[in-house]
PLY file of the C-alpha trace (Angstrom):
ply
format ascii 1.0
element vertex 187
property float x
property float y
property float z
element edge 186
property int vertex1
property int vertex2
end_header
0.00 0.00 0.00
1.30 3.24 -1.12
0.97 6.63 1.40
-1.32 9.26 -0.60
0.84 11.49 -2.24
0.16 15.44 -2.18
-1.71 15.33 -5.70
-4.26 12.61 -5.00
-5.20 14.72 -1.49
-5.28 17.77 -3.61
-7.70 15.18 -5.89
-9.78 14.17 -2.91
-10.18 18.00 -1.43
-11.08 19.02 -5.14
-13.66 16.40 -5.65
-15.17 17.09 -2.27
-15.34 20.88 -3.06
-16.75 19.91 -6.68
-19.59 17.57 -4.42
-20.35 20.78 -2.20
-20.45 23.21 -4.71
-23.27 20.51 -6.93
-25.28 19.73 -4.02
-25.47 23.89 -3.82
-26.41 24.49 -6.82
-28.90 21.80 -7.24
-30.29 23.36 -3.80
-30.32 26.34 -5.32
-32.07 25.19 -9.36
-35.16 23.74 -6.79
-35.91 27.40 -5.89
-39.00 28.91 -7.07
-38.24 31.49 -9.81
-39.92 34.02 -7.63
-37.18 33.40 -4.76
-34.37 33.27 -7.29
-35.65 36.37 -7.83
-35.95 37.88 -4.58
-32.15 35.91 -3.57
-30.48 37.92 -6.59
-32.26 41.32 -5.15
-30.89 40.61 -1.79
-27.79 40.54 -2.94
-27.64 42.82 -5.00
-28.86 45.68 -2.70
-25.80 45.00 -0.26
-23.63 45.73 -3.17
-21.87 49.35 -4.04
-23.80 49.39 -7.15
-26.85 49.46 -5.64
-25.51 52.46 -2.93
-24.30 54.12 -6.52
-27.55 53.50 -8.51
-29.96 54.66 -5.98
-27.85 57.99 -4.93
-27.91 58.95 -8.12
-31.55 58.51 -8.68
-32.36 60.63 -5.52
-29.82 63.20 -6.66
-31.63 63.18 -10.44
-35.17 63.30 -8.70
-33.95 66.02 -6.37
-32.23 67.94 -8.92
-34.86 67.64 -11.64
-37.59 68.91 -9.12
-36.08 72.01 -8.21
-34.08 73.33 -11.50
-37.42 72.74 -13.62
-40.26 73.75 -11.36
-42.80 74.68 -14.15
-42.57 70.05 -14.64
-41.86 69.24 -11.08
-43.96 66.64 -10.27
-42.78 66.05 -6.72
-41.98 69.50 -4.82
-40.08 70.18 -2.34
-40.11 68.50 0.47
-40.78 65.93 -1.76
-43.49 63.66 -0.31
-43.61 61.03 -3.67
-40.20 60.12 -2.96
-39.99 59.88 0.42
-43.23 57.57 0.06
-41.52 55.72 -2.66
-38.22 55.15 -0.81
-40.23 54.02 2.16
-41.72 50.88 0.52
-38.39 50.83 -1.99
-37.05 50.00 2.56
-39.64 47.43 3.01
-39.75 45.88 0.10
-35.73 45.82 0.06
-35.60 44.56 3.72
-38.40 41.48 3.16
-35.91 40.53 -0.15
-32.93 40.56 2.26
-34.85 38.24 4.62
-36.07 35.96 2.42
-32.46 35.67 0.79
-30.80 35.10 4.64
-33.44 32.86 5.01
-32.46 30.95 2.21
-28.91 30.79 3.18
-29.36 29.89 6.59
-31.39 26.58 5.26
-28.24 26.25 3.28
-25.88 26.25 6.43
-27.93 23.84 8.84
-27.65 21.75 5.88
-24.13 22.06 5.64
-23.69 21.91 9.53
-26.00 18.76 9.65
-24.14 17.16 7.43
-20.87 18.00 9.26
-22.07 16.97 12.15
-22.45 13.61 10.18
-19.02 13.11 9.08
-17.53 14.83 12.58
-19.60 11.38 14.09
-18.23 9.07 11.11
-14.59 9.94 11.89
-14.98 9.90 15.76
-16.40 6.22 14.98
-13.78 5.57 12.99
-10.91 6.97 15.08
-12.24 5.02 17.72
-12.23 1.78 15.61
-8.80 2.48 14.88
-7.77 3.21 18.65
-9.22 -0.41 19.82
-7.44 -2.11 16.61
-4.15 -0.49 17.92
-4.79 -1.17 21.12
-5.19 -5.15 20.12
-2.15 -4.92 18.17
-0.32 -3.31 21.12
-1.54 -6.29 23.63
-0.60 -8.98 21.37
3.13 -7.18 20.76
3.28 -6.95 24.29
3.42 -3.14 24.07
2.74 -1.06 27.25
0.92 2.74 27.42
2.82 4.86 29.76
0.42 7.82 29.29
-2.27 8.77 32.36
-5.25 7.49 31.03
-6.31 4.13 31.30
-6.66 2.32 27.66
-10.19 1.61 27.02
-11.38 5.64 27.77
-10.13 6.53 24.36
-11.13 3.89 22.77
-15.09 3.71 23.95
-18.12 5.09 21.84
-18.78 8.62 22.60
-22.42 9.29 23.25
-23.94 11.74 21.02
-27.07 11.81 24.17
-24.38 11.96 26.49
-22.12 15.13 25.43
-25.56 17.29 24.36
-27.04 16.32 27.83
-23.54 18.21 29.07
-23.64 20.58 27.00
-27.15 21.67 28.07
-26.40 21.43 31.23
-23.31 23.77 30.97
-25.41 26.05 29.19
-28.02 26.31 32.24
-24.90 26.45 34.73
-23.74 29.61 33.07
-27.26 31.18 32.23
-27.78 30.79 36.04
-24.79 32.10 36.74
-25.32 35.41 34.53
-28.45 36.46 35.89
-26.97 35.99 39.12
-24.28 38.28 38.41
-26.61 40.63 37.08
-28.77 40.59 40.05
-26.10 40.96 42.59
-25.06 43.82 40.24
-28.47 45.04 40.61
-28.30 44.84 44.48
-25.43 46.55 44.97
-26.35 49.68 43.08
0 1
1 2
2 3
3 4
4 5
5 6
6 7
7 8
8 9
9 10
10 11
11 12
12 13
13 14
14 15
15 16
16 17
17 18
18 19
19 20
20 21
21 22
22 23
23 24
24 25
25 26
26 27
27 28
28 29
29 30
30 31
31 32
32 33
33 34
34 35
35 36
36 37
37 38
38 39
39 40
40 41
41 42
42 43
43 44
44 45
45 46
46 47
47 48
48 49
49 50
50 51
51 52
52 53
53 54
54 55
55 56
56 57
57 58
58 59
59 60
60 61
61 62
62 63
63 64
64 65
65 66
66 67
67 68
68 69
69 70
70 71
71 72
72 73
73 74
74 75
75 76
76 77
77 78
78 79
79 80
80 81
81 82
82 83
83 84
84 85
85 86
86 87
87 88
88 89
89 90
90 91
91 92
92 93
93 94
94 95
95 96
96 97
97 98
98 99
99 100
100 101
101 102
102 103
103 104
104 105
105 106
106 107
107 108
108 109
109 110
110 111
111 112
112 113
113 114
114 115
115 116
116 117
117 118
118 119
119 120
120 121
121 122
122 123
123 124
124 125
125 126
126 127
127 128
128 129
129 130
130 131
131 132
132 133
133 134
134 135
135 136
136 137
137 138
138 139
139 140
140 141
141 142
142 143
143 144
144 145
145 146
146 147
147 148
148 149
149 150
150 151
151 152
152 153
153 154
154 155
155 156
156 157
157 158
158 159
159 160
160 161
161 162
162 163
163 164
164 165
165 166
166 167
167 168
168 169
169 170
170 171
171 172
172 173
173 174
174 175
175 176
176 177
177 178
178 179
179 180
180 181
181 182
182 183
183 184
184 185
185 186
């Protein structure tokens, strides 16, 4: 068996890019044409072009209203536009939501599904660590390190560590509102 040289990793990382960027844009062909829509205004209005486009419009409506007064059909102060850039804001703000909406789908996807490999290598790892630690028995090889040899190589609990976690989480919650109501106190 020959060790992977740098070209067939470079390979492997390409292909998995390649599967990553295909299962994105097959995510993204499903859309509706209405959200493709409303995904390609979001990002466009956080771009500089948009910030370009729409000060000049103001500045043409502005200027145009008050150099030709006898065809100004929004005087000053201007009330059209002001009621036109106020639902240009809504509308604007709903396409940006939909379009973080959209990608935030696309990220618990993409953290799902490394939370799916993270577990397949942990299983594997831990394979590997009880295989090695046969090997080491047989070959009459000792461990001098602190821990004892099986608490590497057990299954971690998935129930277990989220169980912790939560439990953590309360601990410090708990502990923040109590700081902030001693704070309170001593004020």
């Amino acid at each position: 068996m020959r060790p992977a040289t740098g070209g067939q990793s470079q390979t492997a990382a390409a292909e998995n890019i390649d599967a990553v960027v295909r299962l994105e844009k097959r995510d993204e062909e499903m859309l509706a044409v209405h959200h493709r829509v409303f995904h390609w205004v979001g990002w466009f209005v956080g771009t500089i072009q948009f910030i370009s486009v729409q000060c000049a419009l103001v500045f043409c409506w502005i200027a145009f209203n008050l150099n030709f007064k006898q065809n100004a059909f929004d005087e000053y102060p201007f009330p059209l536009l002001a009621t036109i850039l106020a639902l240009e804001a809504v509308l604007l703000t709903s396409c940006v939501l939909i379009r973080q909406s959209t990608i935030d789908r696309t990220l618990e996807r993409r953290d799902h599904l490394e939370l799916q490999i993270s577990l397949l290598a942990e299983r594997e790892a831990t394979r590997s660590l009880r295989i090695l630690q046969r090997i080491a028995k047989r070959l009459d090889v000792e461990d001098d390190e602190d821990c004892t040899p099986d608490e590497l190589a057990r299954e971690t609990s998935v129930d277990e560590i989220a169980r912790d976690l939560r439990e953590r989480e309360k601990t410090e919650k708990l502990n923040e509102e109590g700081d902030g109501s001693e704070a309170a106190r001593s004020t």
